[in-house]
N, C-alpha and C positions, 0 to 999 in steps of 0.2 A: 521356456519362453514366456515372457511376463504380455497378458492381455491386459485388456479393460473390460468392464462390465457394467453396463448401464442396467443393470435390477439391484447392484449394489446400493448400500444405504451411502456409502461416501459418492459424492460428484463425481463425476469424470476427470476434472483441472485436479481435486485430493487425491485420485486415483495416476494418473500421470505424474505428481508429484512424487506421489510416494514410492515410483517404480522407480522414478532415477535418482529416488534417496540411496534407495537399496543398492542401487548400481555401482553409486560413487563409494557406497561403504567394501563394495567385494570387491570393487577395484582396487580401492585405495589398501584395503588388508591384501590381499592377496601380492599388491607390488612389495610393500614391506617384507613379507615372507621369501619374496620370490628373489629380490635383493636385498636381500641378510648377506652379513660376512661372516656368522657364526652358522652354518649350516647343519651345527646340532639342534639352533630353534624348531628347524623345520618334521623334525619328529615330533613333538611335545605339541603344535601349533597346527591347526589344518588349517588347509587352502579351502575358501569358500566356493560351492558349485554353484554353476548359472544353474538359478529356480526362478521361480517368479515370487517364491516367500524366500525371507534372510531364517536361519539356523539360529538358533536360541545364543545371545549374547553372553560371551563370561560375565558372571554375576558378580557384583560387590561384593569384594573378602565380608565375612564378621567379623565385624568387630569382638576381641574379647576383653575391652574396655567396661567397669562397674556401671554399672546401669540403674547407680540409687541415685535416679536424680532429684530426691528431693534435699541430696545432699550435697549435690554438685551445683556451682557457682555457673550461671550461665554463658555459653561460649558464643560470645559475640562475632559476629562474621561481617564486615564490612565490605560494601560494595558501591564501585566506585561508577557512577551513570553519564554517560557521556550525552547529551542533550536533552533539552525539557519539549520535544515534541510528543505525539499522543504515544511511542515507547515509551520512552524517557519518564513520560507522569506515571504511566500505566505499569510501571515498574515500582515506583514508590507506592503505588496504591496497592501492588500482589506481595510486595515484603511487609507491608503495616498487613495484610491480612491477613500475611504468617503468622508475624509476630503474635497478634491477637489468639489464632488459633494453637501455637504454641505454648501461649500463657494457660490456653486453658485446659489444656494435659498437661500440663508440670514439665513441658522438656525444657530441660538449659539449652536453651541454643534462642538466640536473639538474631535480626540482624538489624545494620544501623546503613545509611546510604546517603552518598552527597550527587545530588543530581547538578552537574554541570553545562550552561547554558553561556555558547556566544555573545546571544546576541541580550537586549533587555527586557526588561517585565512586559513590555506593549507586544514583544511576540511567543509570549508562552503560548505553547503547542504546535510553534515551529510553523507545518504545512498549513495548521487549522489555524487560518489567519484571516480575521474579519478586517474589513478598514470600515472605519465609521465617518462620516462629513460632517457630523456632529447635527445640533438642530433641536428640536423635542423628543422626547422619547414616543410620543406616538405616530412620528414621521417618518420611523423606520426609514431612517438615510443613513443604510447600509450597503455591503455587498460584501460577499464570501471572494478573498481574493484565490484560496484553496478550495479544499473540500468543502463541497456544498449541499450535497442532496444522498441520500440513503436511502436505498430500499430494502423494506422490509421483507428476504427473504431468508432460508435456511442458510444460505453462506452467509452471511451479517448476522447474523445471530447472538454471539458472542457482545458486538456492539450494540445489539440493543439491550443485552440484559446488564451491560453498561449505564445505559441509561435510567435504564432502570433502577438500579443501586442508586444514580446520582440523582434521581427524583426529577428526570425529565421525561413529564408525560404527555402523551398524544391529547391534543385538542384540536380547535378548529374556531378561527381567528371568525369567523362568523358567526356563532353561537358564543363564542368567549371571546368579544374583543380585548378584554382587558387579563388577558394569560401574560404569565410573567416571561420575559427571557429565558431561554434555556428549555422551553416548553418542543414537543415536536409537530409542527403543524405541515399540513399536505402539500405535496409538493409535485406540480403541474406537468408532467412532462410534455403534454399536447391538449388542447382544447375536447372539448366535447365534441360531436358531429356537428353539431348546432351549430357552433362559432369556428372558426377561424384566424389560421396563423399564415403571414407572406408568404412566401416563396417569389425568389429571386435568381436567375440564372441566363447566360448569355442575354442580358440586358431587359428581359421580361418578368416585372413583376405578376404572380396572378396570385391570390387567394385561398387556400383550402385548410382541411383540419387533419390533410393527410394526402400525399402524394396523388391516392387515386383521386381522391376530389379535386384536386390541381384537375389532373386531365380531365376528368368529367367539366369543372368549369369553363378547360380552354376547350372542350368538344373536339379533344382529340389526343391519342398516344402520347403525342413529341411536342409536349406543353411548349418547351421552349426552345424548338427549332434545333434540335442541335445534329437529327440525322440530314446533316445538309446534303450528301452526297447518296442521300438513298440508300445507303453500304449495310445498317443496323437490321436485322433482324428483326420485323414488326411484333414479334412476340415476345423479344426483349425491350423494345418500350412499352409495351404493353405491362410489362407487370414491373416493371418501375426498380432504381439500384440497390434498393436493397433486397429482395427477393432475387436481382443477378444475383449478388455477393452470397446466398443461403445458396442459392441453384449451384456453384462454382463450387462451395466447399461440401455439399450434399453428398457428393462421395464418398468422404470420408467419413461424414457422421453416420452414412448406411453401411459401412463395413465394420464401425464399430458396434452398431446394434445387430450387425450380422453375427459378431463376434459372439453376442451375449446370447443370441438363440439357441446357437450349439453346445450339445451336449461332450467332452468338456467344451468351454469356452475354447472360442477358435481364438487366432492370433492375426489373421489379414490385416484387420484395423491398424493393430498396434504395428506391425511393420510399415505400411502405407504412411501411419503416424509419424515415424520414425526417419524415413523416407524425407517427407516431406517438413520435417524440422529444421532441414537445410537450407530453405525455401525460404522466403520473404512472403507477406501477401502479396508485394508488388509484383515481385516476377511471377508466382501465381496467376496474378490475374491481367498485370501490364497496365496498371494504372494507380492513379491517386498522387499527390502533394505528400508523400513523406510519411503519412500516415501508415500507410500498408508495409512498414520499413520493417516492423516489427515480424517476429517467425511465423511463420503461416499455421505452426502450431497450435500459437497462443491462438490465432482467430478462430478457430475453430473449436478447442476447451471454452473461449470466451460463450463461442456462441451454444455450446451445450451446458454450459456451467449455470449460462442465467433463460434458461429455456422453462420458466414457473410458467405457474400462471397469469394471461393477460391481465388479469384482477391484481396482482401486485401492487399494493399499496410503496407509493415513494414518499418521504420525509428530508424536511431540512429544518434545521433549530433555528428556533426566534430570536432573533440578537444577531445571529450568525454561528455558524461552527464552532468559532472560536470560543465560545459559551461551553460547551463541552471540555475545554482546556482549561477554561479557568475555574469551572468547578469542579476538574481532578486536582489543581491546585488549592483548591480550598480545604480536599478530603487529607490531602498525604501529611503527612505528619512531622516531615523535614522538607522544606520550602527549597526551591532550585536558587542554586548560586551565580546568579545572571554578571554577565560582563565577565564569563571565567571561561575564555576557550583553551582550550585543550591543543597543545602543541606537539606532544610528544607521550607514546605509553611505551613503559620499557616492565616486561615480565622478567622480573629475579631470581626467584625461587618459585617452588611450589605454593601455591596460593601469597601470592607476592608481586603484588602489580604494581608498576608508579607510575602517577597524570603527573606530566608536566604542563603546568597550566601556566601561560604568558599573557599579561593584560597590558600592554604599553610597558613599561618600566617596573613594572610586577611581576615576580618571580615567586612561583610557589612549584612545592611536591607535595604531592598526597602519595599518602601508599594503601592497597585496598589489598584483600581478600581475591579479588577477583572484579573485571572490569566489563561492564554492560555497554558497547558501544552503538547506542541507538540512535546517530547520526545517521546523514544521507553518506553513500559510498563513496561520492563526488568530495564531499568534506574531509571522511575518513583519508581518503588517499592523500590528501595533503599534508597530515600529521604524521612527524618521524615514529614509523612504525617498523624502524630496523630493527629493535630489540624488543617488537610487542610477542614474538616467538609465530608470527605469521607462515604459516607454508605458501608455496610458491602459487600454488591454484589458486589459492584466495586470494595474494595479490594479485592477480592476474583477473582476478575475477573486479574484486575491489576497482580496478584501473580499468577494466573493459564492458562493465554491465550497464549494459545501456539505459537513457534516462530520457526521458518524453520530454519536450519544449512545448512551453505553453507560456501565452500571454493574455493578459484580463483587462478589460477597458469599460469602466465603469460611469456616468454620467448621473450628475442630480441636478434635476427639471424642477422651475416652480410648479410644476404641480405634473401629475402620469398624462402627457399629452395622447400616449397610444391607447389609454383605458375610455377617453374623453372625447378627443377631438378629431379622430375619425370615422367620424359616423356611423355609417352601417358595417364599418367594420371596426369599431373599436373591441381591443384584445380583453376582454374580462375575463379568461381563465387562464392568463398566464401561457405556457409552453415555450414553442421556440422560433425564432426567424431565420430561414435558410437560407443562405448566397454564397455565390462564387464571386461577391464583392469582397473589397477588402477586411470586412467586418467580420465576414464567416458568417457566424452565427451568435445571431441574440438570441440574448435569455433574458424571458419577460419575468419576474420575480411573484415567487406567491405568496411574498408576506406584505405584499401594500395595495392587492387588487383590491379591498374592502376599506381605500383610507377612503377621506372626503376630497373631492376635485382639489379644496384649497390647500390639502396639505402638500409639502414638497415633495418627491420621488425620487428614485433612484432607479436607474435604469442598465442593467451589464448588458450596454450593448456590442461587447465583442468580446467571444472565446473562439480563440485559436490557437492550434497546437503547430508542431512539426515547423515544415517549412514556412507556413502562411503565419509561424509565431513569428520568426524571425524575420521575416519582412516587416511587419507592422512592430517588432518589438525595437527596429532601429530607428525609430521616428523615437522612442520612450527615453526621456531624460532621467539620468541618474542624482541629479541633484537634491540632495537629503530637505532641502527647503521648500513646502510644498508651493509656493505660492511661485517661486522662482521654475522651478519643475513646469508647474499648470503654462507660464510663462514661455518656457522654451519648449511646448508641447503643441503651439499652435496651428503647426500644419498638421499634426495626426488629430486635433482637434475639427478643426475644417474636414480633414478627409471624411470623421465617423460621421459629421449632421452631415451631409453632403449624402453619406451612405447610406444613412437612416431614413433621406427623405425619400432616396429611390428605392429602398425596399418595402417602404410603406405607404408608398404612392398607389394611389385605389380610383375607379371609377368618380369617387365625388369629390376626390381632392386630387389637385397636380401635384405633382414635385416640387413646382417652385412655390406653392402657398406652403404647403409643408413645411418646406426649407423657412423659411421666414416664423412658421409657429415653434418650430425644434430651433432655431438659431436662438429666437428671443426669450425659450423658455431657461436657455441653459443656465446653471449657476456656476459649477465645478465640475471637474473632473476626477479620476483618479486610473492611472495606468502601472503595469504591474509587470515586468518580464519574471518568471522563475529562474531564467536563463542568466541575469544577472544579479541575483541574489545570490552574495556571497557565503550565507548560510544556508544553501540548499545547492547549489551547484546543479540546478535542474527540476524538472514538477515532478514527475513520478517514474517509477520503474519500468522500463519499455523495451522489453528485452526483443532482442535482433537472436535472426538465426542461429540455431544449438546454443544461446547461451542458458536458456534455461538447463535444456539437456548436461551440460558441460560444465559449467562455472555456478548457477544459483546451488546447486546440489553439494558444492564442496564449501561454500558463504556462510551456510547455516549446520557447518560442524566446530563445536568450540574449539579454537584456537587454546588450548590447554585451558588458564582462567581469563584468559578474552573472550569475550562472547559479543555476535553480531548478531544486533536485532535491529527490527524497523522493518516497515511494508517491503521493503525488496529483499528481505530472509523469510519472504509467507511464499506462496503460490497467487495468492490472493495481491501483488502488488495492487498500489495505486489507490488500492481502500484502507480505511481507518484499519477495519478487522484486522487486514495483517499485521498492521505495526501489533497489534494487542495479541493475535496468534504468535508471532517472534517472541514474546517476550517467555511466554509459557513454557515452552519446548528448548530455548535458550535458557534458562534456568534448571528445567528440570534436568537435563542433559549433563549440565555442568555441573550440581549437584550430586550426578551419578557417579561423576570422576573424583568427585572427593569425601566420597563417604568414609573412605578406610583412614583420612584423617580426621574426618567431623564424623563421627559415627549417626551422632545427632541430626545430619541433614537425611538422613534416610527419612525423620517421623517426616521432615517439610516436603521431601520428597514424596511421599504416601499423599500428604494432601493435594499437593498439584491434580497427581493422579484422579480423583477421586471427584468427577464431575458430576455438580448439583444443576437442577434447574433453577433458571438464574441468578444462577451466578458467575459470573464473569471471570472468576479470578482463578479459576480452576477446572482440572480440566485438560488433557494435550489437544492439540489441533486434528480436525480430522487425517489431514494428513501424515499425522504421527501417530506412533502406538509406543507402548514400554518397549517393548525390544528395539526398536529404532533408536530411540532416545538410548537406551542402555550401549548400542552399539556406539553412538556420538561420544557417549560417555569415555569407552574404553579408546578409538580415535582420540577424543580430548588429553587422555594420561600419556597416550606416546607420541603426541607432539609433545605436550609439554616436556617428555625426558629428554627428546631430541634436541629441543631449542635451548633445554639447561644444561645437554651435556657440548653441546656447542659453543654455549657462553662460557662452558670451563666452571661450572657455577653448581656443577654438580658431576658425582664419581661417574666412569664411564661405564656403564650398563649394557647387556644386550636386550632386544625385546622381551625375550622370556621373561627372562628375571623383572622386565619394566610394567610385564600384563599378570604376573604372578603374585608380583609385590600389590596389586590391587585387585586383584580379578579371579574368580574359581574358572577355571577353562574349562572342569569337567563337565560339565552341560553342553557345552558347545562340541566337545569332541562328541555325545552318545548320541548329540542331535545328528551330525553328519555321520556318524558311523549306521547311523541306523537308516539312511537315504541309500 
């Protein structure tokens, strides 16, 4: 029976990962064995037992290929990159640091990549998408219409020594006003005790720097009336919704650290875990806007996954996120081929893939080694992928993995009215503004709290996700013209100052003075659905009931020389890190399947493996280890025979001969034999 262990050095969310890695991998072997038509396999081959560890993977045949390479002409390996998002770059930046590393042991083995990119150069890095309003550069009249804030803990880790490589380093816009773009400066998520941020809810603004000061200011539990019927339990408003939300899943976190008490490790948690993966937050708990839609699973990994310390330092990049994309575009060493979407991957043979790329009246094939598809699964699914040699769970996965709606609404003011012009409460440290108005929640920016009054501002005053995106996101004009856009956006225009004046309406200023300083400060706008971005089909990975359990676990096994990366092939969706964890363990994996014809991808192989500190580029993800990946590996060679004896495009094989032709089994039998 497979536990968790919270004294282990991997997370909890790496630890759940990696159990229903294993799972899909004994499942998936074990149906093959179990329906073979040749039932001689079934001697030569064992059936995997339920453990909670997998059994030593058949190994890469040796190669008995010469090994004088300083006489061999190097064996170039092409690969074909389906999007320039933070995969997609972060792909050409881990093959130029092979190649580098390869050059300097003498192995012949190269590789060469054409990173393929829909849309054009103004959105390299796909998610990591800054929109500028243009202005001075010290006006910082920005906003992160994506990923925007990072914190610095052991799960991001990987991303920062990211940044590290890229030479973007931590400062602090008040001792260094003059830090270049691309710099990491601090990033607000709540004021100091000192100062304060609104709060907005059934029609009462009050004040505080944190729920309980809310109630302390309104001198009472039920700041904003909402036990109208008396029915709440005074000790659940007492200690305010998010402390319900820990109280509600607290079960399960203490069964898992019950787990780790016991000598062996018990199993309660992981059942109850399991149990309850069928589960929504919503039904859980019987509340929220669409938010809680996701597995009650994830809530609860989330909430143990980022359980650091309070002290947690958070970061977001000067310029914007997008600053990180364009200086992985500066490092890679073949530039992405923008305006080149990808219509169609058809796998031919063994290490034999072709993009069909369609641009209006443009017609190309490429043919690759092998294909990195580091698009969104929303994108992917639209591409004829009859002949990419897909098995049925991962299309199925591809078409059903759920993806978070989120929409962004941005505003630049002649100058920060909220830093300025509300007196005793003006926001100087940044954080966030709470409502159950149409706006949701603003986010006060921590890269222009230190401009001067005169310079202009930029203010995101509304993030929202789920259902509250899609209400606000059907007011958002699609109109490619920004001016015509701002134009036909003028009722969600009205609605945000409107909204903004009553969430920051305060004792020394009304609503309607406000409304009149926020009307006449406005300049522009900019409004953002992910939902209607045709190059994302959705903001981030947001898995619904057992699909992690179910479908993410069979996503991230190579499709023979397909391979799907991007934050929804991590555990980690929805962060940078993942897309850059997919790309790691997507490579090394696929690698694994084709050593016995590149013999040479074993040395690139060995370095993957082989994690420095920092360095970003190497390394598998905590959630993987060699034998997992080796098992991908040997999963990867029997799809692919499957799919090429299907297309007629190769002689008709049984298994044996298709895991024998690559694979030493005998470690895998003396491992089971000896359980």
């Amino acid at each position: 029976m497979s536990v968790l262990d919270l004294n282990s050095d991997l997370s909890i969310r790496n630890q759940w990962a990696r159990q229903h890695i294993n799972r899909a991998i004994r499942q998936d072997w074990n149906a093959i064995l179990e329906h073979s038509n040749d039932k001689s396999e079934l001697g030569s081959l064992p059936l995997i037992p339920k453990a909670s560890e997998l059994p030593h993977a058949p190994a890469p045949q040796k190669s008995s290929a010469p090994h004088d390479h300083g006489a061999q002409k190097p064996r170039v390996i092409k690969i074909g990159v389906i999007g320039a998002g933070a995969a997609g770059l972060f792909t050409g930046m881990v093959l130029d640091y092979l190649n580098s590393e390869l050059k300097k042991g003498s192995i012949p083995l190269a590789f060469e990549y054409d990173i393929h990119e829909a849309a054009g150069p103004d959105r390299v890095g796909g998610r990591l998408f800054t929109y500028n309003f243009g202005g001075q550069r010290d006006t910082h009249d920005y906003y992160d219409v994506g990923a925007m804030r990072f914190p610095d803990n052991p799960v991001m880790k990987r991303t920062f020594e990211l940044f590290g490589r890229l030479g973007m380093e931590k400062t602090d816009l008040k001792t260094n006003p003059n830090a270049p773009d691309g710099s990491l400066i601090p990033y607000y998520m709540a004021p100091s005790p000192s100062n304060t941020n609104p709060w907005c809810y059934n029609d009462i603004t009050i004040w505080g720097a944190s729920y309980q000061s809310v109630q302390t200011s309104a001198g009472t539990v039920d700041p904003f009336q909402v036990d109208t019927d008396k029915s709440i339990d005074p000790k659940l408003l007492k200690v305010g919704p998010d402390e319900v939300v820990k109280a509600n899943i607290e079960p399960l976190r203490q069964a898992l650290k019950e787990d780790a008490e016991q000598t062996p490790p018990g199993d309660k948690g992981w059942k109850m875990m399991m149990e309850y993966d069928t589960y929504s937050t919503r039904q859980f708990l019987g509340t929220g806007t669409d938010w809680y839609d996701q597995a009650h699973s994830e809530t609860v990994l989330e909430s143990l996954d980022f359980e650091f310390s309070p002290d947690t330092k958070w970061f977001c990049v000067l310029g914007g996120a997008q600053q990180l994309a364009k200086k992985m575009e500066e490092r890679i060493a073949r530039k992405p081929n923008y305006h080149n979407p990808v219509a169609a991957i058809r796998a031919l043979d063994k290490m034999k893939v072709e993009l069909r790329i369609e641009a209006g009246k443009r017609l190309e094939i490429r043919s690759y080694d092998a294909v990195m598809a580091t698009t969104t699964l929303g994108c992917l699914g639209r591409m004829d992928t009859r002949q990419a040699g897909l098995r049925y769970p991962v299309k199925q996965a591809i078409r059903s993995l759920g993806y978070g709606q989120s929409c962004k609404v941005a505003i630049k003011f002649d100058h920060a009215w909220w830093i300025h012009d509300l007196k005793d409460f003006n926001i100087r440290e940044a954080g966030l503004g709470h409502s159950d108005l149409a706006l949701r929640t603003c986010v006060y920016p921590s890269y222009n709290i230190y401009d001067d009054k005169s310079k202009t501002a930029v203010l995101l005053c509304s993030y929202t996700w789920q259902q509250d995106s899609d209400r606000l996101g059907c007011l958002m004009s699609t109109n490619k013209d920004h001016k015509q856009k701002v134009a036909d956006e003028q009722v969600l225009k009205e609605l945000l100052l409107r909204d903004l004046a009553i969430l920051h309406r305060n004792s020394q200023i009304s609503e309607q003075d406000l409304y009149k300083i926020i009307s006449k400060s406005y300049v522009d706008h900019h409004a953002y659905s992910w939902t209607e971005d045709a190059n994302t089909a959705g903001a981030f990975a947001f898995f619904r009931p057992q699909q992690f359990s179910s479908m993410w676990n069979r996503v991230i096994q190579p499709s023979g020389d397909v391979i799907i990366a991007g934050e929804a092939s991590s555990p980690h969706h929805a962060w940078v890190v993942g897309a850059l964890e997919s790309v790691i363990h997507g490579l090394h994996s696929w690698m694994g399947s084709n050593i016995t014809l590149v013999p040479e991808l074993k040395h690139a192989r060995d370095i993957l493996e082989n994690a420095e500190p920092g360095n970003p580029f190497v390394g598998l993800p905590p959630y993987m280890d060699v034998n997992i990946s080796n098992w991908h590996a040997v999963m990867g060679v029997v799809s692919r025979d499957k799919h090429l004896e299907k297309m007629g495009t190769s002689d008709k094989s049984n298994l044996l001969s298709t895991v024998l032709s690559h694979f030493d089994v005998e470690v895998l039998k003396k491992d089971i034999s000896a359980r």
